[in-house]
N, C-alpha and C positions, 0 to 999 in steps of 0.2 A: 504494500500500500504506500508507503511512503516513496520505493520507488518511483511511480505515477507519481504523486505530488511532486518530487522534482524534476520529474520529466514537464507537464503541464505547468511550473512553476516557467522553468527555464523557456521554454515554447512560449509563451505568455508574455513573458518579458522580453524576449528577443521581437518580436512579432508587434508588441506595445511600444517599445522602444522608438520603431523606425517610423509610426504614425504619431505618436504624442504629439508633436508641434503642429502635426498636418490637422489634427482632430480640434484642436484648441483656436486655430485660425479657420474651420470649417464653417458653414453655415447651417441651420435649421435641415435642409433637407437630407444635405450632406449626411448631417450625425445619425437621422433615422435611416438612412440609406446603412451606415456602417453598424447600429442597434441590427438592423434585419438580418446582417450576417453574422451579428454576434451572440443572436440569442440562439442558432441552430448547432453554434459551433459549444456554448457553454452547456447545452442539455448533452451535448456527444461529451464533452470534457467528463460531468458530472457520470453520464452512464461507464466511461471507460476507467473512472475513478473509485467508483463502487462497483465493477464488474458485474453491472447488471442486465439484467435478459429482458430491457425493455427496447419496444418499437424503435427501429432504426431508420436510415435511407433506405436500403435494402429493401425493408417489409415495405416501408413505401411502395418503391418502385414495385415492388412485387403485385401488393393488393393493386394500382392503379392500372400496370399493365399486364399483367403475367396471366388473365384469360386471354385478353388480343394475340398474344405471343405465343401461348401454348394451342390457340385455333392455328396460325398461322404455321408450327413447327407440325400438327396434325396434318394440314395441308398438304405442306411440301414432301411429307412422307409420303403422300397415297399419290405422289407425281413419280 
């Protein structure tokens, strides 16, 4: 566990580092534009931190396309 925290510690900082000035001179849309990618990226931090077996990109991707995809691989089989 604590590995992870200084894995995600260091990741974090290096990654914070190189935006801090850019975020503090940004504007309004700017900052929720940068919230948007940072709240998908702190639920993955938190799930990879607690190594837990909750909903990922993956199951995403999975439940939104994975009938279209498994009709489509049935398909091209009976070709």
């Amino acid at each position: 566990m604590m590995e992870r925290v200084l894995v995600l510690l260091l990741t974090g900082v290096a990654l914070f580092a190189v935006n801090a000035s850019r975020v503090r001179r940004s504007g309004r849309r700017e900052r929720w534009i940068l919230a948007s990618f940072g709240v998908p990226a702190l639920y993955l931090a938190v799930m990879y931190l607690t190594d837990s077996d909750w909903p990922n990109l993956h199951d995403l991707a999975n439940q939104s396309l994975g009938r279209i995809a498994h009709l489509i691989v049935k398909w091209l089989e009976q070709t």
